[in-house]
C-alpha positions in Angstrom: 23.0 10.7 -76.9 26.2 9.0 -78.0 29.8 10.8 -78.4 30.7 10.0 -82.0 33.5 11.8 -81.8 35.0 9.6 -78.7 33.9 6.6 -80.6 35.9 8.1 -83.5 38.8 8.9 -81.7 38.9 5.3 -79.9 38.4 3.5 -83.7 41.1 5.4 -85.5 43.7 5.3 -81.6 43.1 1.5 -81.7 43.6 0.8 -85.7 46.6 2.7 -84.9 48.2 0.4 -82.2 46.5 -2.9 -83.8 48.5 -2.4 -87.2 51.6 -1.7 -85.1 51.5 -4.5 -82.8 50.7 -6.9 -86.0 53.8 -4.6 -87.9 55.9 -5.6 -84.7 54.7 -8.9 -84.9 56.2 -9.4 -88.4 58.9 -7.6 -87.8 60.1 -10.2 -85.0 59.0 -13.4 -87.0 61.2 -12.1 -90.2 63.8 -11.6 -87.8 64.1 -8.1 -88.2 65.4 -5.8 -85.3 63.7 -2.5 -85.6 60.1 -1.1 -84.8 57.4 -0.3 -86.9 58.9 3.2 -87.4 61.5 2.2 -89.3 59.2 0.3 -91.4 57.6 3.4 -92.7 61.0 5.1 -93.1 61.8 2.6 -95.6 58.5 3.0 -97.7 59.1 6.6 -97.6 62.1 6.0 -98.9 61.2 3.3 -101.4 58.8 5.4 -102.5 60.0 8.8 -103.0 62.6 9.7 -105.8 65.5 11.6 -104.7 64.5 11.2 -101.1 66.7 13.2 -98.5 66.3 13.3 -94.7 64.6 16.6 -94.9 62.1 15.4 -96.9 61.3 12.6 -94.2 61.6 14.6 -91.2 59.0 16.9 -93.3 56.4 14.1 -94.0 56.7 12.2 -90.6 56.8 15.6 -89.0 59.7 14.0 -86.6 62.5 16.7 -85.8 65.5 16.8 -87.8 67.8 15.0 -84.9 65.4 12.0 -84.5 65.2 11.2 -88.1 69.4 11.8 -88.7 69.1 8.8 -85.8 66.8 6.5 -87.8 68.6 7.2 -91.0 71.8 6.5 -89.1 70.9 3.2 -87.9 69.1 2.0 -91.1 72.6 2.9 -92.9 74.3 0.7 -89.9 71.8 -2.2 -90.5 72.8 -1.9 -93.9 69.4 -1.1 -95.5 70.2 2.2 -97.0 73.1 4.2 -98.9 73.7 7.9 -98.8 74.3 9.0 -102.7 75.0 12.9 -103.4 72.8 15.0 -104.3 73.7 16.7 -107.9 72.2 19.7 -106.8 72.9 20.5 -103.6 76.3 19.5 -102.2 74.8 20.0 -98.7 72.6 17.0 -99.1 72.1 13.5 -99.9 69.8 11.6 -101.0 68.8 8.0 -99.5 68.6 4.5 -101.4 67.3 1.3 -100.0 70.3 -1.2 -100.8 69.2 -4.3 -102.0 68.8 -6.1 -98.7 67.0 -3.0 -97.7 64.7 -3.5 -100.5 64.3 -7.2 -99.7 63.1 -6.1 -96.5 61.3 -3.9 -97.4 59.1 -6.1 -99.8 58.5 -8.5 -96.9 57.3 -6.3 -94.8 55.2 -5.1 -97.5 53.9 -7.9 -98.4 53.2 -8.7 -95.1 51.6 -5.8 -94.2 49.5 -6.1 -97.0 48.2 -9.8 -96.2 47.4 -7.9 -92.9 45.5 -5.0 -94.0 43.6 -7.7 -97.0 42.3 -9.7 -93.9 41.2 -6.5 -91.8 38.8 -5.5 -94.4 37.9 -9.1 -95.5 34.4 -8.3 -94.1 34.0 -4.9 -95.6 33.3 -4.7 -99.3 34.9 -2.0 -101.7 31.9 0.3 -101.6 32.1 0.0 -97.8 36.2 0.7 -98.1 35.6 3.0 -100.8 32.7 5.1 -98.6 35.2 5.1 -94.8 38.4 6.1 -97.3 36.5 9.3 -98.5 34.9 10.1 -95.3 38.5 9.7 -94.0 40.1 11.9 -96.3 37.8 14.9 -95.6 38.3 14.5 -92.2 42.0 14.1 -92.7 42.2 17.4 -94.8 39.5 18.9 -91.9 42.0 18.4 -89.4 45.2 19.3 -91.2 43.6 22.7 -92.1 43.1 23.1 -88.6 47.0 22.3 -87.3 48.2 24.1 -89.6 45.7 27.1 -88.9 47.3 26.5 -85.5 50.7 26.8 -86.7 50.3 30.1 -88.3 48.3 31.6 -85.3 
């Protein structure tokens, strides 16, 4: 009898390191001196109005400290501002400059040309079919952390 589940947990480990050695990849050839991390910081950023570093530390579930250090060096690489927040004087909300945004974009872009050749073989029914069988077993297992949480 075969262990699905290991076969599951070996597919979705291994998507997961394949995107980010390809993500690192890109990163170097562009010339661009941070990890793949920092990559999904930005399209949090990008794509989140008003975005503070709560928020991220929140949806990356990273602590607080690690994401002030991210944010901190993306602000030193010159990627993103700090504006103030109208509403709360305590905090700010993060922009991607315009370089940031550049960047951004070309690591979107690439990412995407990555991620189009990955499923070159699959067709949208098959895509559509592993995306909603994903997403149930996405919502499956954050019901159970956060069950976990509260217990």
């Amino acid at each position: 009898m075969k262990n699905h589940e290991s076969e599951l947990q070996t597919l979705l480990i291994s998507t997961i390191n394949g995107l980010k050695i390809s993500m690192k990849s890109i990163m170097k050839e562009q010339g661009i001196p941070l990890s793949p991390l920092y990559f999904m910081i930005l399209k949090r950023i990008h794509d989140t109005e008003n975005c503070t570093a709560n928020f991220l530390a929140d949806v990356t579930e990273k602590d607080k400290g690690q994401i002030t250090r991210l944010v901190k060096e993306v602000i030193a690489e010159g990627l993103v501002i700090k504006r103030p927040n109208p509403n709360d004087k305590r905090s700010q909300f993060l922009q991607l400059t315009d370089s940031g945004l550049t960047c951004y974009m070309t690591l979107e872009n690439a990412d995407k040309a990555v991620l189009k050749e990955m499923r070159s073989e699959v067709s949208d029914e098959e895509l559509q079919q592993f995306l909603s069988v994903g997403a149930k077993m996405l919502t499956k297992l954050n019901a159970i952390n956060h069950k976990k949480e509260r217990g």
